[in-house]
C-alpha positions in Angstrom: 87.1 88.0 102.3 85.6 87.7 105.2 86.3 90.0 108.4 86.2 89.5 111.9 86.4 91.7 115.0 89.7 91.1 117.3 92.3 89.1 117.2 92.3 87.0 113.5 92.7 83.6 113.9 92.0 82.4 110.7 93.5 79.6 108.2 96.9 80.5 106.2 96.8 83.3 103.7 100.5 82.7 103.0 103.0 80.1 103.6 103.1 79.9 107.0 105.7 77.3 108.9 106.7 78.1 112.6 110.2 78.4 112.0 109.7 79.9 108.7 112.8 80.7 106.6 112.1 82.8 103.5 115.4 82.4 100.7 116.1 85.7 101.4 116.9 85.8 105.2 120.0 85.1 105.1 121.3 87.5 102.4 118.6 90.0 104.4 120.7 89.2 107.6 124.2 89.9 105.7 122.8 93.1 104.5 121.0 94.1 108.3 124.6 93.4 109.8 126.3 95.9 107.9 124.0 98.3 109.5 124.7 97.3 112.8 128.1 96.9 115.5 128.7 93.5 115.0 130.6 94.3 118.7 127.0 94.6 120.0 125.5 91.7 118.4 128.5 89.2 120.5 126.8 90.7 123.8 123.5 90.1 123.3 122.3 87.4 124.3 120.2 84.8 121.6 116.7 84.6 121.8 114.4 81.4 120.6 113.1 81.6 117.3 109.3 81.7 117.8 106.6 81.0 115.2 105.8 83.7 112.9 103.2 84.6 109.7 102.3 86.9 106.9 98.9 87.7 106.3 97.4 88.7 102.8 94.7 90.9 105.1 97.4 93.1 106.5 97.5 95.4 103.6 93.9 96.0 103.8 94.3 96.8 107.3 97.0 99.4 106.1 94.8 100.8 103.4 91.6 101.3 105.8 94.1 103.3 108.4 95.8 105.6 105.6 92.3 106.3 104.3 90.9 107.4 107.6 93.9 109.3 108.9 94.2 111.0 105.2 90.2 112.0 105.8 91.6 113.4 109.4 94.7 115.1 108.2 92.2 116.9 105.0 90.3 118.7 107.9 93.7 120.1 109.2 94.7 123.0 106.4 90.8 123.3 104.9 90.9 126.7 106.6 94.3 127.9 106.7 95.0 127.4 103.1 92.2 130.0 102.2 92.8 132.1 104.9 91.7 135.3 103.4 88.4 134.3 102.0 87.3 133.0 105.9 89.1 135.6 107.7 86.2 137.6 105.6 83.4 135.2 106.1 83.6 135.2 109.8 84.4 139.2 110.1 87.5 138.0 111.9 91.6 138.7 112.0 94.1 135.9 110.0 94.9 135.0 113.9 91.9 133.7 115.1 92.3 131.8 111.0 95.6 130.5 112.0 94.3 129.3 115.1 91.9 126.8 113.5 94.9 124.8 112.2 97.3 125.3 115.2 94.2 124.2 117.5 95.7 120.4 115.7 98.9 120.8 118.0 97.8 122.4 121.0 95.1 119.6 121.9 97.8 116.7 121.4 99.9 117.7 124.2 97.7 117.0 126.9 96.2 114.0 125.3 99.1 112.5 123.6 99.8 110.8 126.9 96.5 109.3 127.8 95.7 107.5 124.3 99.1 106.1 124.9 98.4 104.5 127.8 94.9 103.6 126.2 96.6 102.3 123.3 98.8 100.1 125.5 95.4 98.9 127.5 92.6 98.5 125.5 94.6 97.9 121.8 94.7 99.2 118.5 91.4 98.5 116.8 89.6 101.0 120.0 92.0 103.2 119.4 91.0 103.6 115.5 87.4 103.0 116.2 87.5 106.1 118.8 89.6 108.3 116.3 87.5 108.0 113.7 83.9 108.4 115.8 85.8 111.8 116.7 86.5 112.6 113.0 83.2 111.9 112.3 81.6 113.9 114.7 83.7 116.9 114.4 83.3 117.2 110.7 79.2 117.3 111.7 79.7 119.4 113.7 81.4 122.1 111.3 78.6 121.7 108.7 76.4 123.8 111.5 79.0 126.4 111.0 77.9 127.6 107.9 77.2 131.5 108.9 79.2 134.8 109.5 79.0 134.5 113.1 79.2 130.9 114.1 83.1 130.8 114.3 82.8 129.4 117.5 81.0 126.2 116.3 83.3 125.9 113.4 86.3 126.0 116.3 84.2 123.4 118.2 84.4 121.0 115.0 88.1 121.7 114.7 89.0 121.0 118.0 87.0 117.7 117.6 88.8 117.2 114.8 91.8 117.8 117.0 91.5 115.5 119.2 90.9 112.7 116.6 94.7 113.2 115.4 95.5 112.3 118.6 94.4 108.9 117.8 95.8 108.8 114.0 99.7 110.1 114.3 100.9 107.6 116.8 99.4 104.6 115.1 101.7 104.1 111.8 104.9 103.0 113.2 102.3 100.3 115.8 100.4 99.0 113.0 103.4 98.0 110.9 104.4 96.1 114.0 102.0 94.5 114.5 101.1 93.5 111.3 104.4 93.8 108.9 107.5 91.2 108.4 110.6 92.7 109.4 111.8 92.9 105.6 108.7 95.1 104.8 108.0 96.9 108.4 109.6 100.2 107.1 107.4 100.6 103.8 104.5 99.3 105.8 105.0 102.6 108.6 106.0 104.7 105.2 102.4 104.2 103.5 100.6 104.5 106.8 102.4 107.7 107.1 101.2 108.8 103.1 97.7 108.6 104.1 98.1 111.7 106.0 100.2 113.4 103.7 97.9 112.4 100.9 95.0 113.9 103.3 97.1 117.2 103.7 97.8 117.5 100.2 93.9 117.2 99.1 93.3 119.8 102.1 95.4 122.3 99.6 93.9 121.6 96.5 90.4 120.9 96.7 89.4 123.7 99.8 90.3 126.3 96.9 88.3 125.1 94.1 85.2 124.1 96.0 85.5 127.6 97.4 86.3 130.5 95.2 86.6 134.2 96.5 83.4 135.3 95.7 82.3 138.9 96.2 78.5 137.9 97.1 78.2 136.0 100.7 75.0 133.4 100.0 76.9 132.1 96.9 80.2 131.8 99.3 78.0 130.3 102.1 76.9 127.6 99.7 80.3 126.9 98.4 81.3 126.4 102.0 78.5 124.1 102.6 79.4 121.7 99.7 83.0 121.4 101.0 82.2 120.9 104.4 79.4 118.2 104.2 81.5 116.0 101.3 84.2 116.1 104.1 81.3 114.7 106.8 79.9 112.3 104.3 83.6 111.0 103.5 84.5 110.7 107.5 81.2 108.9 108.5 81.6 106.5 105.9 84.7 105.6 106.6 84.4 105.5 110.7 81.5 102.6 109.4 84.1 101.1 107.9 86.5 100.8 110.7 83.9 99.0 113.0 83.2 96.6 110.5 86.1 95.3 109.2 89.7 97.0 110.8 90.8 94.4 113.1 93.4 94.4 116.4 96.2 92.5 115.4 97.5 88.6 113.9 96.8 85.7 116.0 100.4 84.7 114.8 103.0 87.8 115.2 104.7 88.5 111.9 108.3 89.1 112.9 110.7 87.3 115.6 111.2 91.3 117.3 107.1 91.3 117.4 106.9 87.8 118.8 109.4 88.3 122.1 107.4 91.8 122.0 104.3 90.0 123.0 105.7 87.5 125.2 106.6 89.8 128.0 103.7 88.8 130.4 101.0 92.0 131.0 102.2 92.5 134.6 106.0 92.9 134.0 105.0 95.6 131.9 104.2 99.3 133.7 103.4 102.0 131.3 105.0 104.8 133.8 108.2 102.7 134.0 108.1 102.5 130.2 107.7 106.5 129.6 110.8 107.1 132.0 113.2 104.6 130.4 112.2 106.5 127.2 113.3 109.9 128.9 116.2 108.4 130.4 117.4 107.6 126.7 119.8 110.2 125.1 119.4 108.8 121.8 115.9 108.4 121.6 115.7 112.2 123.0 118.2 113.9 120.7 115.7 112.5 118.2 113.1 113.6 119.9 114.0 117.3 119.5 115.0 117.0 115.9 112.4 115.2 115.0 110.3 118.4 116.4 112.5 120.8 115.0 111.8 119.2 111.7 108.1 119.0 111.9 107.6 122.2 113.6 109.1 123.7 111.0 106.3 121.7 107.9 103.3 122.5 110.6 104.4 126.4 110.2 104.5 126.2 106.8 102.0 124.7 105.9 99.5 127.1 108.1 100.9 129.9 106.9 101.4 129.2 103.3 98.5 131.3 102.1 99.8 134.4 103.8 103.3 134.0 102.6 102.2 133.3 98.8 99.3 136.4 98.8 101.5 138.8 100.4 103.9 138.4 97.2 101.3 137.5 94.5 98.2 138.7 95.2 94.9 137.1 94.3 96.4 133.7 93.6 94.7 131.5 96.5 94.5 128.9 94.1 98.0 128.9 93.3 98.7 129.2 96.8 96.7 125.6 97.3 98.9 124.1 94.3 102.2 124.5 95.6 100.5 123.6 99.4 99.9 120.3 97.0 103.3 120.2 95.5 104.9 120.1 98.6 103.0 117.0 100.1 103.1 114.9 97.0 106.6 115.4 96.6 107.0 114.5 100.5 104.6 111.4 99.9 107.5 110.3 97.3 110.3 110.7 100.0 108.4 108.5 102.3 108.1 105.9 100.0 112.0 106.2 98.8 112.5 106.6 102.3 110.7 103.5 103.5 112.2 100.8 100.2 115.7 102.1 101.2 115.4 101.7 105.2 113.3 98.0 104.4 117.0 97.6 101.9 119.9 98.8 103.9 118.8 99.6 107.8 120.9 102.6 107.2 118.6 104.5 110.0 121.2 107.2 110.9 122.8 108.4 107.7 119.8 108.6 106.2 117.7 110.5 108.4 120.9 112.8 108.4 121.2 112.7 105.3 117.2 113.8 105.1 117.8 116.7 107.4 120.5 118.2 105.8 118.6 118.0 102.3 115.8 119.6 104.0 117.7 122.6 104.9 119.5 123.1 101.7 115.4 122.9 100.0 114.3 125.5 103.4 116.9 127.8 102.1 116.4 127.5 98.4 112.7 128.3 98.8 113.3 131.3 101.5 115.1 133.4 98.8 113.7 132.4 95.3 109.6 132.8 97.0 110.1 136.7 96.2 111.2 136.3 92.4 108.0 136.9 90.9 108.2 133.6 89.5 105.3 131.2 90.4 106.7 128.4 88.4 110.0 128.8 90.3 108.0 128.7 93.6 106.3 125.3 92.2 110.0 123.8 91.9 111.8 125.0 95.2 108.7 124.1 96.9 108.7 120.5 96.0 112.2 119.8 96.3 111.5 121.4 100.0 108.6 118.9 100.4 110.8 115.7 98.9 112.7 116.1 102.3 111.0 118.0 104.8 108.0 115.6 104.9 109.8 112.1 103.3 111.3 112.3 106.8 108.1 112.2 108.7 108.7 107.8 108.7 112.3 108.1 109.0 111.9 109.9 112.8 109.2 106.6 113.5 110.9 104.0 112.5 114.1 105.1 113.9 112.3 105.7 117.1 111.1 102.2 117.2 115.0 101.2 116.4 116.1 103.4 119.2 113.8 102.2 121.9 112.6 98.4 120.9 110.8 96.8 123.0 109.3 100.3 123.9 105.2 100.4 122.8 105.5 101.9 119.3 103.0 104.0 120.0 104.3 105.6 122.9 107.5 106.4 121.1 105.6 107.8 118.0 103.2 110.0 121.1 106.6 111.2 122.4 108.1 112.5 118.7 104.4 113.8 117.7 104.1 115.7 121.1 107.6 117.6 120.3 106.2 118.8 116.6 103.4 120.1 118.2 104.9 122.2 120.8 107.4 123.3 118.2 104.8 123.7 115.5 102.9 126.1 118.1 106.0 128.1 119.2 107.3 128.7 115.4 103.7 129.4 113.6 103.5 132.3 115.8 106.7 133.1 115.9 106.8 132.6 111.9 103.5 134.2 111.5 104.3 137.4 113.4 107.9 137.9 111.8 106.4 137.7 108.0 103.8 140.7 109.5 107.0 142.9 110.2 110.2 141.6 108.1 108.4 139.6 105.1 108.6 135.9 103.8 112.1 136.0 103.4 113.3 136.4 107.0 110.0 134.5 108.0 111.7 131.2 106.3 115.0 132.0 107.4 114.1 132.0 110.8 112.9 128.9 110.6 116.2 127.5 109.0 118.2 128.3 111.7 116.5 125.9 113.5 116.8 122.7 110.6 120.1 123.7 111.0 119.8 123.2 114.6 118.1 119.7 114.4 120.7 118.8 111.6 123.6 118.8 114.3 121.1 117.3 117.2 120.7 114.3 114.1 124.5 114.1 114.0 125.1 113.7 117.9 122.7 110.6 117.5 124.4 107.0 118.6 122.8 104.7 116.5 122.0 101.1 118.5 119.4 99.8 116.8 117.8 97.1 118.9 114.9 96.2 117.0 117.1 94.6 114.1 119.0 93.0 117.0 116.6 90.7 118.4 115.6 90.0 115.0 119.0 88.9 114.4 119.6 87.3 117.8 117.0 85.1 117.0 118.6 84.1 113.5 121.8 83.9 115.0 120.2 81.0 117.4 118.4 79.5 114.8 121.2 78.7 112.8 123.3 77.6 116.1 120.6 75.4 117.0 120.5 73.6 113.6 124.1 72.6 114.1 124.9 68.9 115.0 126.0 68.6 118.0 127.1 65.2 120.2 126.0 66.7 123.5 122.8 67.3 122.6 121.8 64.3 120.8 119.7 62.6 123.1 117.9 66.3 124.0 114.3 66.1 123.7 113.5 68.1 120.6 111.9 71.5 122.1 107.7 71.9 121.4 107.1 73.9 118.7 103.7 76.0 118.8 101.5 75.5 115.8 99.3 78.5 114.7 95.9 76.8 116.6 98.0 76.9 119.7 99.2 80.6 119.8 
């Protein structure tokens, strides 16, 4: 299949008509309206049905993102999660450790902001292509690091590194948008979403068995040197692949919400207007904090998971990279349950409650069964924590995008991103330092206090999901405008667009 830079505005890869009506929308519409205040949907007003199209090339757009943001996300935990074999290698304390993975939150919040308003200027494909030459570079730039006292440089590559997440967590929730049917949009942001978690989970396995705690330090430095340049090899291969084939976006919009999205001219639009209507929305900023809470909470976690599993069974780093795993995979299945069940039902609210709560009942079960002595217990608890804790990662997107339609995607996805990093900061510190003076135990509970927290903030939530309603707005007029009517006979029948003209 042939590729092409930009927008695509090649022949049908699907049935394509521009008024298309699959034999499912209108049982799809039945279902949607049980989601939503049918009170609502008499107010707003009907917009025109506009031409819209699948294309078979979406999914490999999909696939090309997850692999590069999974390639991103491996680079995250590669240090934390054998914390004690570098904290030896660089002669240095499990803070300055810690800090190569928190480095990850601390660089978003200044930049969240301008690749926003980049993202909203120049489009997705520079967005990816400038993410990935990032990746790329940064991973390069840690293979020089390769000696007890080049921590600096390593920091360099990480903070590189850093600021290529930047360009990755917004982008799910966009290129579903962009590219995904409204009955599929949800799965579409769900899988984008998995690449990262998939990345994560490989950053826990493999880091501990290319790297073994070896007593003699040139047979450590080469171990170190294998893992770090597969990781370069893998990110400049895929940043090639990115420029060649990952594309901007449809020359025909996939969904009717998509469509109006992209008809409000360039110069109605202000990005500064758009980030205070966001702020100014109590819904979309309740979520905003839980949706931080949440994260915050993984992000602490995660960093300090080799601490918390050494300090109560020592010399299992491996073990400690295995239940790291365990989590992620068994979040990876939450996302995709998640995603099929929000594409089914449009239940945003209860189920991201519903999520949250979980995820606190898992935070608990794994704060008091970690000390047990048990490492198979610690394998259960910990993916029954994961399930939740990180299946909710596409929940707090998509309903973000519900909350704030016609908001930029991306924007809203910078905005919930930006809160888990500040919170991330604030509670692997916080975590990290209570573990150091109380143990594991109070460590974790700590940090259920506040999923309880964002449980109640989930609760407080009005759910007006807006997207869905200009989808179904515009069914609503198509089937009004099919029926006969004596006044309009003699109408002239309105243009419709064909796929050359868009």
């Amino acid at each position: 299949m042939a590729f092409h830079n930009g927008i695509d505005g090649e022949g049908r890869d699907e049935a394509y008509s521009p008024l298309r009506k699959d034999s499912t929308s209108s049982e799809q519409s039945n279902n949607t309206l049980d989601s939503l205040d049918t009170s609502d949907l008499d107010t707003t007003p009907l917009l025109p049905v506009m031409g819209t199209k699948l294309y078979k090339r979406r999914w490999a757009m999909l696939l090309i993102f997850s692999t590069y943001s999974m390639s991103n996300a491996f680079m995250w935990p590669q240090y934390s999660i054998i914390s004690n074999i570098f904290i030896r290698f660089y002669r240095t304390d499990s803070q300055s450790i810690d800090w190569l993975s928190m480095i990850y939150f601390v660089s978003y919040i200044p930049l969240i902001l301008p690749v926003t308003w980049l993202l909203d200027k120049r489009g997705l494909r520079e967005i990816v292509m400038i993410g990935s030459a990032f990746n790329s570079i940064g991973a390069w730039i840690k293979t020089g690091a390769v000696h007890q006292d080049m921590y600096a440089m390593a920091f360099l590559g990480q903070f590189m590194c850093s600021v290529a997440a930047v360009f990755v967590l917004g982008i799910p929730s966009k290129l579903a948008s962009s590219w995904f049917g409204e009955r599929e949009v949800s799965t579409a942001c769900s899988i984008g979403v998995l690449g990262n978690q998939l990345g994560i989970a490989l950053g826990f396995l493999v880091p501990p068995m290319l790297v073994p705690n070896v007593e003699d330090i040139n047979e450590l430095t080469q171990h170190i040197r294998v893992m770090l340049y597969i990781s370069a090899g893998v990110a400049t291969a895929l940043f090639v692949l990115v420029i060649i084939v990952f594309q901007e976006r449809p020359a025909v919009p996939p969904s009717q919400a998509e469509a109006h999205a992209r008809s409000i001219p360039p110069e109605q639009y202000s990005y500064t207007a758009s980030i205070l209507r966001l702020l100014r929305n109590k819904p979309f900023m309740l979520l905003v904090v839980s949706y931080g809470l949440n994260v915050g909470c993984f992000y602490s976690i995660s960093t300090l998971l080799n601490r918390m599993i050494i300090d109560q069974y020592p010399d299992e780093e491996v073990n400690a990279g295995r239940i790291g795993l365990t989590i992620v995979i068994a979040g990876m299945l939450g996302s995709l349950v998640c995603g099929f069940w929000l594409d089914k039902t449009k239940a945003y609210k209860q189920t991201t409650l519903a999520v949250y709560v979980l995820t606190l009942i898992g935070m608990l079960v794994f704060a008091f069964t970690l000390n047990l002595g048990r490492l198979w217990v610690v394998f259960i608890t910990a993916g029954v924590l994961g399930l939740f804790m990180t299946g909710y990662l596409p929940l707090g997107f998509e309903y973000a995008v519900e909350l704030t339609y016609p908001e930029s995607e991306g924007t809203s996805s910078g905005l919930l991103n930006c809160s888990a990093q500040i919170f991330g900061i604030i509670f692997t510190i916080s975590q990290g330092k209570i573990i150091d003076r109380w143990g594991t135990v109070v460590g974790n509970l700590f940090l259920a206090i506040f999923l309880l927290l964002g449980s109640v903030l989930t609760g407080f939530i009005k759910s007006e999901l807006r997207r869905q309603k200009a989808n179904l707005s515009s069914a609503e007029n198509s089937t009004v405008s099919n029926k006969p009517n004596d006044t309009d006979r003699d109408a002239s029948t309105p243009e419709i667009l064909n796929e050359r003209k868009l």
